[in-house]
DOKOLFI-694276 format. One record per residue (C-alpha): x, y, z; residue in one letter. Coordinates in steps of 0.001 Angstrom, whole numbers, plus 500000, padded with zeros to 6 digits. Layout:
N
XYZA ...
//
This chain:
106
504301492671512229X 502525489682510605X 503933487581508203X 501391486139505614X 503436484687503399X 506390482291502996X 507847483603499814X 507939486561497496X 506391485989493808X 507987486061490678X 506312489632490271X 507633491429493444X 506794493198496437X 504296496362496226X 504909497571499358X 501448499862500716X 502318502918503385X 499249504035504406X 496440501968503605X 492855503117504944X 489517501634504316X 489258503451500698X 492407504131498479X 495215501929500008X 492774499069500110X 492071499495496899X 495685499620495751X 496562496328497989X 493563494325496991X 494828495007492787X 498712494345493196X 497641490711494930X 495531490214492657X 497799490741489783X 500207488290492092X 502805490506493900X 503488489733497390X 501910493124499300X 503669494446502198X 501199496902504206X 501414499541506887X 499596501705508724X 498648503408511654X 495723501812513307X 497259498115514038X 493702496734514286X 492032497977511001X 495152497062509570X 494775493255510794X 491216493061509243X 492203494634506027X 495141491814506398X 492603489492506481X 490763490448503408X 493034490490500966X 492768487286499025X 488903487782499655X 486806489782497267X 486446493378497445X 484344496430496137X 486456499511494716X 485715502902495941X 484625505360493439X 486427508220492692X 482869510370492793X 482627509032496478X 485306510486497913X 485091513821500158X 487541516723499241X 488070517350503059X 489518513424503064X 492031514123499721X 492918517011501240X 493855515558504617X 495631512346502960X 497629514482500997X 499172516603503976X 499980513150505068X 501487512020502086X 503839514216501482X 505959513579504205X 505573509784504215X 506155509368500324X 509382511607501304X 510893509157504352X 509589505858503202X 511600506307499706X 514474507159501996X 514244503851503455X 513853501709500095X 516762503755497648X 519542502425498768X 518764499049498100X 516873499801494678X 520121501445493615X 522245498407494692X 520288495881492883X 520081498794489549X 516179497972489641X 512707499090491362X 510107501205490760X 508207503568493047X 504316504478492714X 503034507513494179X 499259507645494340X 497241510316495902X 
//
């Protein structure tokens, strides 16, 4: 875990399960840009540092015409199951403070 930042902005906290070089990124590069603090996570530590890196850089969007049906397919077998026990993990407190939202992309 690396913290980035000291302090979580008046907007909130998106919080990004799953970000790859495509989608996720894309996701994390517009919530800090609209001014939420991002939280990401994902499997490969190291691409995950770089991307880390980026994010108060620039960045190029990936176009929904780009992307391969075997790669949807494959992220959403993923999903599934991750959308399922990460939401598990964030309820409880979303219920206790009576506020939150949760996106669901994919």
């Amino acid at each position: 875990m690396r913290r980035m930042a000291s302090s979580i902005t008046a907007r909130g906290v998106a919080a990004t399960v799953g970000v790859g070089p495509k989608r996720g990124r894309s996701i994390v590069h517009k919530f800090a840009h609209e001014r939420y603090t991002v939280a990401i996570l994902a499997r490969d530590l190291e691409r995950l540092s770089r991307f880390a890196d980026e994010i108060p850089a620039s960045w190029n969007p990936t176009s929904f015409t780009d992307i391969k049906t075997d790669s949807l397919e494959k992220s959403l077998a993923i999903s599934f199951l991750d959308a399922f026990l990460c939401t598990q993990q964030v309820l409880s407190g979303m219920v206790k403070r009576r506020r939150g939202t949760i996106l669901f992309t994919g």
